[in-house]
N, CA, C and O atoms as a GROMACS GRO file, in nm:
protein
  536
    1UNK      N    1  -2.410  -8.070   8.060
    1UNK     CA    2  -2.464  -7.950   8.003
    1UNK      C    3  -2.414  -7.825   8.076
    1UNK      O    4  -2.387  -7.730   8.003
    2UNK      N    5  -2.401  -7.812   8.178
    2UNK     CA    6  -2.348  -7.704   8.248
    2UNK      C    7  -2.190  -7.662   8.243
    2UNK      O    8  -2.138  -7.553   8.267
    3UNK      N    9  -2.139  -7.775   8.207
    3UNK     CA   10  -2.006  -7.736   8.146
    3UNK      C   11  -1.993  -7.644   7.974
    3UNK      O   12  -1.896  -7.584   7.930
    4UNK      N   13  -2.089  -7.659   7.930
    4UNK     CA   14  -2.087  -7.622   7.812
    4UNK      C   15  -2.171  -7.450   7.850
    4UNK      O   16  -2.165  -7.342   7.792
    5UNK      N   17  -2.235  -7.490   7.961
    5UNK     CA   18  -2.330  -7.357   7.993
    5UNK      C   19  -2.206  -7.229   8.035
    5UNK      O   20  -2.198  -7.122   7.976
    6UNK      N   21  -2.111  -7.277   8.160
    6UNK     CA   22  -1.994  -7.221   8.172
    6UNK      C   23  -1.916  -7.212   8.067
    6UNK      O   24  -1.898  -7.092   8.051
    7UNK      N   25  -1.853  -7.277   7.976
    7UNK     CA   26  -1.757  -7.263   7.852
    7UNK      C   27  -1.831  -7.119   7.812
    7UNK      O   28  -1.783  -7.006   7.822
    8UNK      N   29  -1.987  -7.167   7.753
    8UNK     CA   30  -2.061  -7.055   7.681
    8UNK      C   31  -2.055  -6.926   7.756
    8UNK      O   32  -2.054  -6.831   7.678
    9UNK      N   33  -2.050  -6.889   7.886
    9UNK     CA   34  -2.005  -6.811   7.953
    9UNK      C   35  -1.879  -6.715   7.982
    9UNK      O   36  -1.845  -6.598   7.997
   10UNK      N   37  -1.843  -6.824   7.980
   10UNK     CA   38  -1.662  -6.815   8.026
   10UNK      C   39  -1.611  -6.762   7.844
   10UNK      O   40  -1.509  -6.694   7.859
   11UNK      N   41  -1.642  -6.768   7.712
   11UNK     CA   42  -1.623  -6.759   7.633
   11UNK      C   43  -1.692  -6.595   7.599
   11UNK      O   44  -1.626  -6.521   7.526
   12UNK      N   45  -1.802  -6.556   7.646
   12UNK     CA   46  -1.880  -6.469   7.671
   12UNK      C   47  -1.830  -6.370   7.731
   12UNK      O   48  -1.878  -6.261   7.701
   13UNK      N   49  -1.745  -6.374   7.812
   13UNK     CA   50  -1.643  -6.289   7.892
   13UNK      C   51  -1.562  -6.212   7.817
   13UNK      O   52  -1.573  -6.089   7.810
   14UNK      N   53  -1.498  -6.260   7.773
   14UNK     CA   54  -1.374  -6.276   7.713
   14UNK      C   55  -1.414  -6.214   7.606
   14UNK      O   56  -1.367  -6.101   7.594
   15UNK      N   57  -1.494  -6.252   7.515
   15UNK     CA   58  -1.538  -6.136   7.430
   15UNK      C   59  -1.534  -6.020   7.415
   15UNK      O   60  -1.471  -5.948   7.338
   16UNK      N   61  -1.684  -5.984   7.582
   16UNK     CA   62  -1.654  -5.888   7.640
   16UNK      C   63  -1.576  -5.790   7.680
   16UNK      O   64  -1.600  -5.669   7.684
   17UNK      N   65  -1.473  -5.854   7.710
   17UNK     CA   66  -1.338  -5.773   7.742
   17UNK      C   67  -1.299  -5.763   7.632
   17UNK      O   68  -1.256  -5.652   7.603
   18UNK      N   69  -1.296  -5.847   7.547
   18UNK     CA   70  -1.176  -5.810   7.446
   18UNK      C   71  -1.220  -5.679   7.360
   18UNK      O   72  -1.147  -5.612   7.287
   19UNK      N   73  -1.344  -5.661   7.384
   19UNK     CA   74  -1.428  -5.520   7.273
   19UNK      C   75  -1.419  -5.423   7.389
   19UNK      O   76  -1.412  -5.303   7.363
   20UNK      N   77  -1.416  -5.474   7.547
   20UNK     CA   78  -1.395  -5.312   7.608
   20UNK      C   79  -1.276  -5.265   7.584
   20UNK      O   80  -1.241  -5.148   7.586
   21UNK      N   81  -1.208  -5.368   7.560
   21UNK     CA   82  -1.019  -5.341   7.618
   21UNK      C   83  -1.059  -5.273   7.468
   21UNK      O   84  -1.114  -5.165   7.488
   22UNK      N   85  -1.051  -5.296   7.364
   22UNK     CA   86  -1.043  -5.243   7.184
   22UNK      C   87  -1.114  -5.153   7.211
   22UNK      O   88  -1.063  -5.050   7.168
   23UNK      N   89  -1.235  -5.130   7.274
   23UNK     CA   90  -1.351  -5.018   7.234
   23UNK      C   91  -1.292  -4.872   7.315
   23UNK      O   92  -1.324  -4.759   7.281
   24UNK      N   93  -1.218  -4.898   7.406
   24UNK     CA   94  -1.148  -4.845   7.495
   24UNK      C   95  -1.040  -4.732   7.448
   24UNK      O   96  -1.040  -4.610   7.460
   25UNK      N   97  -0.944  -4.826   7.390
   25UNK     CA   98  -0.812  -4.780   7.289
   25UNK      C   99  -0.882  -4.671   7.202
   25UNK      O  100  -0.850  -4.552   7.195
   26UNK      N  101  -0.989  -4.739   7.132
   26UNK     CA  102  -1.021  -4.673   6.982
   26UNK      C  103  -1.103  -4.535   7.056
   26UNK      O  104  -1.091  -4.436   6.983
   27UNK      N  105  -1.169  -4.511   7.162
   27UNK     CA  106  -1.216  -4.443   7.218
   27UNK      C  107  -1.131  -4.352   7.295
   27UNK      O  108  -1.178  -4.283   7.386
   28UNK      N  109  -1.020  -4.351   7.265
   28UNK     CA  110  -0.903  -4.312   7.328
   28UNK      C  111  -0.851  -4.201   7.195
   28UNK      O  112  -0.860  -4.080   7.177
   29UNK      N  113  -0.806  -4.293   7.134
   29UNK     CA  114  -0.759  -4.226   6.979
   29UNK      C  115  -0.865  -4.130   6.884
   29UNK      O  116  -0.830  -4.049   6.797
   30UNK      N  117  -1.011  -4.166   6.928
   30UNK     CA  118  -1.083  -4.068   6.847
   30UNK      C  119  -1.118  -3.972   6.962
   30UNK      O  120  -1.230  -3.924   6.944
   31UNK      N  121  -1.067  -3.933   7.060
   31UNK     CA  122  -1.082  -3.836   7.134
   31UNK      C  123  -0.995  -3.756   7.164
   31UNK      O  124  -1.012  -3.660   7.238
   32UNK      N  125  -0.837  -3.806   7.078
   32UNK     CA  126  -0.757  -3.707   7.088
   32UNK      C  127  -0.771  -3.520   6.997
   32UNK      O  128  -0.849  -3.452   6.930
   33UNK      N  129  -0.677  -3.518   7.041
   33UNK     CA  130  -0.739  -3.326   7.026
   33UNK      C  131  -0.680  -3.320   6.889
   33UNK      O  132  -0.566  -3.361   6.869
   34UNK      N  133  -0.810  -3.237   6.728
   34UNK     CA  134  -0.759  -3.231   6.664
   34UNK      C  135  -0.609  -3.196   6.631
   34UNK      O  136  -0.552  -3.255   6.539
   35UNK      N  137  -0.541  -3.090   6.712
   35UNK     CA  138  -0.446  -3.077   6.694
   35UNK      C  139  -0.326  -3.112   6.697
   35UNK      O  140  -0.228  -3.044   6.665
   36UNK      N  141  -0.332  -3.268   6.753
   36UNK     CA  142  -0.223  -3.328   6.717
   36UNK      C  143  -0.094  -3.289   6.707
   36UNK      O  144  -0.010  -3.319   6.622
   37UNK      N  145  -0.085  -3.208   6.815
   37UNK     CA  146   0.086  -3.124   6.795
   37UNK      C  147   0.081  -3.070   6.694
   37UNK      O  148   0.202  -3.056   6.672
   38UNK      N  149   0.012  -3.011   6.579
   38UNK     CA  150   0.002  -2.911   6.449
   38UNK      C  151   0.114  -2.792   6.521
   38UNK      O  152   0.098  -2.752   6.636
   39UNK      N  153   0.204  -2.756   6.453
   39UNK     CA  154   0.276  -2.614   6.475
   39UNK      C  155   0.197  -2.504   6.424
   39UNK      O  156   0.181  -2.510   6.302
   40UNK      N  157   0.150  -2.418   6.475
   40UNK     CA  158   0.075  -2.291   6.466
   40UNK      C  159   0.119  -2.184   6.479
   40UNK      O  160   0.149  -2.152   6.594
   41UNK      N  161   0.142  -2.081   6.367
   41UNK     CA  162   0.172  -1.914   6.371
   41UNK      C  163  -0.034  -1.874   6.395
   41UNK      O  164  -0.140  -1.906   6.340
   42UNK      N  165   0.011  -1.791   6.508
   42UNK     CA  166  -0.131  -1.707   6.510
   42UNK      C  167  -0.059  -1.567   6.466
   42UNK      O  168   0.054  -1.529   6.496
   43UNK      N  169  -0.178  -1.487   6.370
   43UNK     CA  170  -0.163  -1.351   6.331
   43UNK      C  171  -0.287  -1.268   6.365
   43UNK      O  172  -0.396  -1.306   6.322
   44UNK      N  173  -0.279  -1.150   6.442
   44UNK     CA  174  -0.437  -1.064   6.429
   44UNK      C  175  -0.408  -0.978   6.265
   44UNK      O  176  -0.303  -0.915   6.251
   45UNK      N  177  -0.487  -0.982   6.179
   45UNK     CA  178  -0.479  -0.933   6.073
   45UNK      C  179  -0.609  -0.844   6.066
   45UNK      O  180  -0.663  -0.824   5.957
   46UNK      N  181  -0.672  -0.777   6.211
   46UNK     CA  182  -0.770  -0.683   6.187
   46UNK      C  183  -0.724  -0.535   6.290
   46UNK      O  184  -0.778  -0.424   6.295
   47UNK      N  185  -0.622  -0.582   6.352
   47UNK     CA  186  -0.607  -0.466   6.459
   47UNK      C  187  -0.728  -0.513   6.593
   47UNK      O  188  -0.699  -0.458   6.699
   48UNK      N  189  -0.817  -0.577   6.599
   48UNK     CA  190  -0.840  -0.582   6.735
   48UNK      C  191  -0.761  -0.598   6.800
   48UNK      O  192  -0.673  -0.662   6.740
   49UNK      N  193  -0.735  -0.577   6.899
   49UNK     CA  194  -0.668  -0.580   7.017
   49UNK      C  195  -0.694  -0.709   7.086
   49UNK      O  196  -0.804  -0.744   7.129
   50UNK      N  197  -0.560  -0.792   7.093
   50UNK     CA  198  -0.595  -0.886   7.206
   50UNK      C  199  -0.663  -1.040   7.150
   50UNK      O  200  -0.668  -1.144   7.216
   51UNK      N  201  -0.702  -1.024   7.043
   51UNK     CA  202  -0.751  -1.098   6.947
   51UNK      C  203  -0.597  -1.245   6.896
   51UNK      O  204  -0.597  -1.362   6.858
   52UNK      N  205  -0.523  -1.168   6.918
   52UNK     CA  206  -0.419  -1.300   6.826
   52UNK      C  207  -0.448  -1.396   6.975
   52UNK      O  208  -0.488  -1.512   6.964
   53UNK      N  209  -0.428  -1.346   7.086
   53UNK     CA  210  -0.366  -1.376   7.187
   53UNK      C  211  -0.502  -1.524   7.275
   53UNK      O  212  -0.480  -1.620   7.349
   54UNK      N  213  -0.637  -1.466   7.210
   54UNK     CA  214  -0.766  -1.508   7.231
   54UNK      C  215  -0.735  -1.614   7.149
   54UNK      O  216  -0.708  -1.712   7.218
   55UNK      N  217  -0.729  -1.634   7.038
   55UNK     CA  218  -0.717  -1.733   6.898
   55UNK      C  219  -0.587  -1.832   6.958
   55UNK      O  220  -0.584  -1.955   6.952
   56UNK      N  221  -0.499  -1.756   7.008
   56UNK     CA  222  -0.390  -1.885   7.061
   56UNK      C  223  -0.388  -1.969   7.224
   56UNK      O  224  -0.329  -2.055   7.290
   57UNK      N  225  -0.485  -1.881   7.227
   57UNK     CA  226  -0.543  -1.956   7.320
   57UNK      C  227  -0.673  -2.078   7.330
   57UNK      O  228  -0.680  -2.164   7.418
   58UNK      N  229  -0.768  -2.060   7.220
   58UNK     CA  230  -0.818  -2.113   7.186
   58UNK      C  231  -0.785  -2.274   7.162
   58UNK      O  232  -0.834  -2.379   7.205
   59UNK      N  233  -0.661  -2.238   7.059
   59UNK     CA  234  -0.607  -2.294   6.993
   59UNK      C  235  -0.499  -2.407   7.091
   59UNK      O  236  -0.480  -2.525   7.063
   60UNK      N  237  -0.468  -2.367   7.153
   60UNK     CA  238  -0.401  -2.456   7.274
   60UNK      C  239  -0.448  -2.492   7.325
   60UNK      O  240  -0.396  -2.597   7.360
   61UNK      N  241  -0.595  -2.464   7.396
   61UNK     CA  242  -0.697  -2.587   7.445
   61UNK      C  243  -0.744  -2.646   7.312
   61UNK      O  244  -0.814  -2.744   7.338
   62UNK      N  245  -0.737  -2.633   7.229
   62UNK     CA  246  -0.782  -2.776   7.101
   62UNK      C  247  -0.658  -2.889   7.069
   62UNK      O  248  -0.678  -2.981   6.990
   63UNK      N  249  -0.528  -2.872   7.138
   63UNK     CA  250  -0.436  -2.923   7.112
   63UNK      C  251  -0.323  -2.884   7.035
   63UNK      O  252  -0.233  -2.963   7.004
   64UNK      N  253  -0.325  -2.740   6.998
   64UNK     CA  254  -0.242  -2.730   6.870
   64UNK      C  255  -0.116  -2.631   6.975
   64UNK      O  256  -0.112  -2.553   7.070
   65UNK      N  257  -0.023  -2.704   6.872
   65UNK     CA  258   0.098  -2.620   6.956
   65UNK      C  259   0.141  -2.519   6.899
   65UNK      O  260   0.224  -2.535   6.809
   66UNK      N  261   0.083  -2.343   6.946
   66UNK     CA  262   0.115  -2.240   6.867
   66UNK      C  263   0.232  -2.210   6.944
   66UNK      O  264   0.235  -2.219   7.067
   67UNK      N  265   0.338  -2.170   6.863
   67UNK     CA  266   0.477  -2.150   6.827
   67UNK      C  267   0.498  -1.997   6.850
   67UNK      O  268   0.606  -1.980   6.906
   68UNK      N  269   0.436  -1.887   6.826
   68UNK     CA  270   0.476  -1.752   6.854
   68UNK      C  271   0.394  -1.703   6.965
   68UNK      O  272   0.316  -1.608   6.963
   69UNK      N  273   0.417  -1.768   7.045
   69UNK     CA  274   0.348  -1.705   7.170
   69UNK      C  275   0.197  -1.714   7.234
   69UNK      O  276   0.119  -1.799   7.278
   70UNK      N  277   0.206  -1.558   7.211
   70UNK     CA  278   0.044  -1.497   7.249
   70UNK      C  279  -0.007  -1.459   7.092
   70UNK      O  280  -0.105  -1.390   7.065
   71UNK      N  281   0.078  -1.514   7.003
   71UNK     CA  282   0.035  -1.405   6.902
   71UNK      C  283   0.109  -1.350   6.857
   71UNK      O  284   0.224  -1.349   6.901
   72UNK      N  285   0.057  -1.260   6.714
   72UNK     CA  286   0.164  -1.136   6.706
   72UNK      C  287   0.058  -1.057   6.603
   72UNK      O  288  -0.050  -1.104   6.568
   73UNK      N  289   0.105  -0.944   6.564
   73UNK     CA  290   0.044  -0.878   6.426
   73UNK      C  291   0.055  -0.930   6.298
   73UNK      O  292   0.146  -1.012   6.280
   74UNK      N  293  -0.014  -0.902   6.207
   74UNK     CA  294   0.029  -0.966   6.070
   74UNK      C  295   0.058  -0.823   5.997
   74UNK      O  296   0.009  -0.713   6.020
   75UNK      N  297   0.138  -0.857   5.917
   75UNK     CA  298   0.248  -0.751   5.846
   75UNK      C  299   0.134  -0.628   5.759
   75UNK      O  300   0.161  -0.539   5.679
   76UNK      N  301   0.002  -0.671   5.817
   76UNK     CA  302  -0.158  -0.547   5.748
   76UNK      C  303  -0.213  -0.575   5.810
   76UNK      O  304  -0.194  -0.681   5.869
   77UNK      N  305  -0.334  -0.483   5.840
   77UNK     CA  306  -0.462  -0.488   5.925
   77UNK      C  307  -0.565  -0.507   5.829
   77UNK      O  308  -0.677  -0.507   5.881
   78UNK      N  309  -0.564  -0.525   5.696
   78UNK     CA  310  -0.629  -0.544   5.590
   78UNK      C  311  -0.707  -0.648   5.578
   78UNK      O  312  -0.793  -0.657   5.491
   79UNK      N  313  -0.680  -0.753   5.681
   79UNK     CA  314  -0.724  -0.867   5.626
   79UNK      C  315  -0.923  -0.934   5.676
   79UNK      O  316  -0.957  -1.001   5.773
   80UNK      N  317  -1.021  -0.871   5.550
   80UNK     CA  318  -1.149  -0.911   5.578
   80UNK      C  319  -1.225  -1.016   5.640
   80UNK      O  320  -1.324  -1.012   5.713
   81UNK      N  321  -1.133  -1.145   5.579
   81UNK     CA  322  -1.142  -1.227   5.638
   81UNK      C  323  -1.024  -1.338   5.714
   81UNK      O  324  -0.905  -1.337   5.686
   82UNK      N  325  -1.082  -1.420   5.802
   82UNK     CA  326  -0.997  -1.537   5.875
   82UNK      C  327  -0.928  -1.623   5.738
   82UNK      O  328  -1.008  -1.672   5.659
   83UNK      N  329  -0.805  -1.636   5.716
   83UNK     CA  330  -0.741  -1.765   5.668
   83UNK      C  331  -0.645  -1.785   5.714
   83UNK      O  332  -0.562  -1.705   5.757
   84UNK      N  333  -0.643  -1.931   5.710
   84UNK     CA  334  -0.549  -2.037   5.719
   84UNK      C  335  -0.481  -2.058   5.570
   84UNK      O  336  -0.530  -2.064   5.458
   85UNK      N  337  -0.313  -2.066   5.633
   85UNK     CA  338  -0.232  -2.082   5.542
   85UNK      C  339  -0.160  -2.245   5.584
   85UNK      O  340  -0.125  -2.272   5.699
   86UNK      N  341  -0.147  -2.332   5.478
   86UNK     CA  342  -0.093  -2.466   5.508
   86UNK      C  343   0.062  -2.401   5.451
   86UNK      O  344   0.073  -2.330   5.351
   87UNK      N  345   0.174  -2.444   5.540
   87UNK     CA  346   0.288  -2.357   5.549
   87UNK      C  347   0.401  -2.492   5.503
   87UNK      O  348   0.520  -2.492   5.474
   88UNK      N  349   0.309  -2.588   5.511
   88UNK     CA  350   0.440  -2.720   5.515
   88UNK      C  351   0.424  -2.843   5.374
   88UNK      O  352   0.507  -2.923   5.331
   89UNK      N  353   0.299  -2.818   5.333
   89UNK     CA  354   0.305  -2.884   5.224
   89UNK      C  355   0.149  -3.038   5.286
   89UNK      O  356   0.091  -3.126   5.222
   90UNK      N  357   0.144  -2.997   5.411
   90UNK     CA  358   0.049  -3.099   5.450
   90UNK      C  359  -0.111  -3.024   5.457
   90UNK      O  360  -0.137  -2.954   5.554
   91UNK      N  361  -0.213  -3.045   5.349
   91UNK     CA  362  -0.263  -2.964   5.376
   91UNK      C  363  -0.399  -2.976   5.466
   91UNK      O  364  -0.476  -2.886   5.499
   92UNK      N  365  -0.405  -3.108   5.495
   92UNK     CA  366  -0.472  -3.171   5.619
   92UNK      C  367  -0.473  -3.105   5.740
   92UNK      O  368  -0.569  -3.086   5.814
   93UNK      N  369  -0.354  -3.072   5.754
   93UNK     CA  370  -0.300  -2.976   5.888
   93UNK      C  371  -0.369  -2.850   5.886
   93UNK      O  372  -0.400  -2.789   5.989
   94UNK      N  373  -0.394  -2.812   5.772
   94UNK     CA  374  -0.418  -2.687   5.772
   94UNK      C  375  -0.597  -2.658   5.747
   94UNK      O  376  -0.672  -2.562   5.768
   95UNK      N  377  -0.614  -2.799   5.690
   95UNK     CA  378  -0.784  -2.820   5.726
   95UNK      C  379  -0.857  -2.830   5.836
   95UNK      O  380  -0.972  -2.790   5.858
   96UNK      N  381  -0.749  -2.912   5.935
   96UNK     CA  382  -0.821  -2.945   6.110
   96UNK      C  383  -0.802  -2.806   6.198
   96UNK      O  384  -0.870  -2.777   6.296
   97UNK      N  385  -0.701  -2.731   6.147
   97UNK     CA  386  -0.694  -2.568   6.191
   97UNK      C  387  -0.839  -2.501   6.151
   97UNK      O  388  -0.913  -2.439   6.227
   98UNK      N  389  -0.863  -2.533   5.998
   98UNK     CA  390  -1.018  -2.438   5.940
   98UNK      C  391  -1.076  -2.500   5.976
   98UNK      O  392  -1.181  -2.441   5.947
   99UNK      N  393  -1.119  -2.620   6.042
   99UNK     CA  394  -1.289  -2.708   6.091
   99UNK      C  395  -1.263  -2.645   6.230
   99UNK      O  396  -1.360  -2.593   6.286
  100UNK      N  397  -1.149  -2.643   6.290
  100UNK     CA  398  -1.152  -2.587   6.446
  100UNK      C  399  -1.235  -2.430   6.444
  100UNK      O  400  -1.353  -2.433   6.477
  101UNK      N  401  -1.173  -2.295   6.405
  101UNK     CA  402  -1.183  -2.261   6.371
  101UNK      C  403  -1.334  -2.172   6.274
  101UNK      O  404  -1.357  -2.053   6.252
  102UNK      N  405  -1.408  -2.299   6.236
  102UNK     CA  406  -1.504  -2.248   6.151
  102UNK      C  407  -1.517  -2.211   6.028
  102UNK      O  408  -1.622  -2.196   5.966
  103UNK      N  409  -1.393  -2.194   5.986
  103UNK     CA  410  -1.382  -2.158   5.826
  103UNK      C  411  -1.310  -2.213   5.711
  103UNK      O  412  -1.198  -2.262   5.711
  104UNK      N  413  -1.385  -2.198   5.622
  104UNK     CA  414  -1.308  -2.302   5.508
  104UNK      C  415  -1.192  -2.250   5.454
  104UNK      O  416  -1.120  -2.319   5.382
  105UNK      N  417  -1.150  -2.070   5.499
  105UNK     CA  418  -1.049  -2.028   5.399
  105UNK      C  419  -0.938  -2.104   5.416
  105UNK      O  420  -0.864  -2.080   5.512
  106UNK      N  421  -0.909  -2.201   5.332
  106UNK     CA  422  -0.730  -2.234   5.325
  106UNK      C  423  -0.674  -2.226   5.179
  106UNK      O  424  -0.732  -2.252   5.073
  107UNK      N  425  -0.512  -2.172   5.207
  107UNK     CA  426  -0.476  -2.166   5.110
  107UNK      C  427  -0.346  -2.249   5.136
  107UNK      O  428  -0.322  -2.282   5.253
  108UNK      N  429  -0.259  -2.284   5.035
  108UNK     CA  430  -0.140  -2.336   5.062
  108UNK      C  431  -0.002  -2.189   5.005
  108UNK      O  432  -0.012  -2.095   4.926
  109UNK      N  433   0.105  -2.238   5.089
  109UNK     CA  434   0.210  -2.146   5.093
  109UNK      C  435   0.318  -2.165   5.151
  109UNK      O  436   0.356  -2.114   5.256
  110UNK      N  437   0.396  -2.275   5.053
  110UNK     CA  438   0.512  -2.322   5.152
  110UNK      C  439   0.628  -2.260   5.183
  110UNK      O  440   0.716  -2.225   5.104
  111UNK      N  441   0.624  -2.247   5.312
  111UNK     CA  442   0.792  -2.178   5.310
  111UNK      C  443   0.929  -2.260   5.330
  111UNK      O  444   0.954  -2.336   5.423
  112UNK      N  445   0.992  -2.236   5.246
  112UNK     CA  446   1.149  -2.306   5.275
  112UNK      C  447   1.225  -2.281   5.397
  112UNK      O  448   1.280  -2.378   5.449
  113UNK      N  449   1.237  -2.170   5.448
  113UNK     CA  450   1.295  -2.122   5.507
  113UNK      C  451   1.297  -2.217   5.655
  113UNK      O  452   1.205  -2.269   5.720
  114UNK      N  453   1.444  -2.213   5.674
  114UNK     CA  454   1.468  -2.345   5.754
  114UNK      C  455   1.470  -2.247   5.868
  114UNK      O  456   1.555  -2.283   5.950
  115UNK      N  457   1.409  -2.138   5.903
  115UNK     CA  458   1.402  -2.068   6.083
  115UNK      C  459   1.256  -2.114   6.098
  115UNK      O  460   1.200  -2.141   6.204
  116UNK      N  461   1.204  -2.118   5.976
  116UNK     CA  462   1.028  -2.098   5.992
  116UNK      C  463   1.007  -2.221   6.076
  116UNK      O  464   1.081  -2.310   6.036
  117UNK      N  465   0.912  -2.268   6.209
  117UNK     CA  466   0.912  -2.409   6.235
  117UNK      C  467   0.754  -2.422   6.223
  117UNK      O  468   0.705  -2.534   6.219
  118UNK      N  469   0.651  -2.276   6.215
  118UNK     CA  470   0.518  -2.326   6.181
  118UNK      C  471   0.461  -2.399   6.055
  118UNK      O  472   0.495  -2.343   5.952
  119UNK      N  473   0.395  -2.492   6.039
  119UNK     CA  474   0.285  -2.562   5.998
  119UNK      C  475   0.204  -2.545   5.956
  119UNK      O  476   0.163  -2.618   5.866
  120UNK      N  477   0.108  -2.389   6.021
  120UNK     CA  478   0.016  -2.360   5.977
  120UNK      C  479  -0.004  -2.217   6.009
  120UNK      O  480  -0.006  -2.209   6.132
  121UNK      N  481  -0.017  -2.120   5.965
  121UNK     CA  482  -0.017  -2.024   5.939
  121UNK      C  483  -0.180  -1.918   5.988
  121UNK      O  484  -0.263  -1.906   5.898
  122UNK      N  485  -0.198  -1.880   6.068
  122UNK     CA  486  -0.374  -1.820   6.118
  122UNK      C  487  -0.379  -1.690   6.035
  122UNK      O  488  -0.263  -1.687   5.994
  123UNK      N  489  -0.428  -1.601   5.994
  123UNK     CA  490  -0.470  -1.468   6.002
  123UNK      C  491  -0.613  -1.452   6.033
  123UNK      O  492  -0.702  -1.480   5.953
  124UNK      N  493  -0.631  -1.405   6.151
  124UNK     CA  494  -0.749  -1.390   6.218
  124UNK      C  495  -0.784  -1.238   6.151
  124UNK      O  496  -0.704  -1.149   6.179
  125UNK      N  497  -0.892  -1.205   6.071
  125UNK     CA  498  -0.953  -1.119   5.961
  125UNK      C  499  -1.087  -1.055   6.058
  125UNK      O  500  -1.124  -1.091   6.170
  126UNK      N  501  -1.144  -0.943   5.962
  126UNK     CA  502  -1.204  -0.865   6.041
  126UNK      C  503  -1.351  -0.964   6.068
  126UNK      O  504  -1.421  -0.898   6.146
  127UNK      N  505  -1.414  -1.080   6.036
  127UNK     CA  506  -1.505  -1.174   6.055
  127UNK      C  507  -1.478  -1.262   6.159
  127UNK      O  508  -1.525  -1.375   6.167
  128UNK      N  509  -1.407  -1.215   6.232
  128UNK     CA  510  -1.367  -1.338   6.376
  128UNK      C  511  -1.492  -1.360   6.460
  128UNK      O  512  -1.512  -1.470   6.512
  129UNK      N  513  -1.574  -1.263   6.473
  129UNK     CA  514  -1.701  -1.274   6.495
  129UNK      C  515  -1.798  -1.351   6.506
  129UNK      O  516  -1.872  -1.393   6.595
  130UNK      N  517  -1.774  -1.368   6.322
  130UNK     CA  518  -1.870  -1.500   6.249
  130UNK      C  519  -1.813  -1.622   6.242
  130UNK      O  520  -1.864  -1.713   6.177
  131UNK      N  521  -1.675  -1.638   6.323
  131UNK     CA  522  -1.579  -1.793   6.356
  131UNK      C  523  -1.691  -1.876   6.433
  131UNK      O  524  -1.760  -1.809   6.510
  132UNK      N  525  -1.713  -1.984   6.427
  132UNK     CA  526  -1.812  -2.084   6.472
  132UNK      C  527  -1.658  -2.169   6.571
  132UNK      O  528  -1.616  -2.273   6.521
  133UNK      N  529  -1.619  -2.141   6.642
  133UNK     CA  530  -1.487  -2.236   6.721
  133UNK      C  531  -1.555  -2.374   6.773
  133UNK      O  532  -1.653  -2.369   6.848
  134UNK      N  533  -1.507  -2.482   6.734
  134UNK     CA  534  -1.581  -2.626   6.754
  134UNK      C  535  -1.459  -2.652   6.835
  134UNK      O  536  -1.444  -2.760   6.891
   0.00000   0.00000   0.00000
């Protein structure tokens, strides 16, 4: 009986391990950073000051690899609110940017243009305020 008590044991182990070693991995992979290497244009599209540069920073501790720097201006100060533009045709990419973020605005807008290398497109709008950043 005690051989079977050890087997039952020794079998018990092994289990064990085999769900830490798995629970481990998978606990690994759902903790990577939404951003997943996402290519990121940040834009301030309100004129605050200093604002693109805040957002790409943000944005690089969530994982995302923004591509123009600190930032830059967007071609108007017009813009009321925060959107995200999906720039590549993936528009997933451009969803884990708006859940980061806080906001649902996405739109799609692909560019051809073979200099462009962003992904996803920011305009940080005069509601940056009301951004909930997760």
């Amino acid at each position: 009986m005690k051989e079977f008590e050890r087997l039952g044991l020794l079998i018990a182990c092994y289990v064990t391990m085999g769900c830490l070693v798995g629970g481990c991995e998978q606990s690994v992979r759902e903790e990577e950073s939404p951003g997943m290497r996402t290519k990121v244009e940040v834009l301030n599209g309100c004129a605050e000051p200093g604002l693109a540069r805040k957002f790409s920073r943000i944005l690089r501790a969530k994982g995302f690899d923004v591509v123009n720097g600190d930032g830059a201006n967007a071609e108007n100060f017009g813009f009321l609110e925060t959107i995200v533009v999906d720039r590549c045709g993936d528009a997933e990419k451009a969803i884990r940017v708006a859940k980061v973020l806080g906001t649902k605005n996405t739109i799609q807008q692909v560019r051809e243009a073979p200099y462009h290398v962003e992904e996803v497109t920011v305009v940080i709008g005069r509601d940056f305020k009301e951004l909930s950043v997760k």
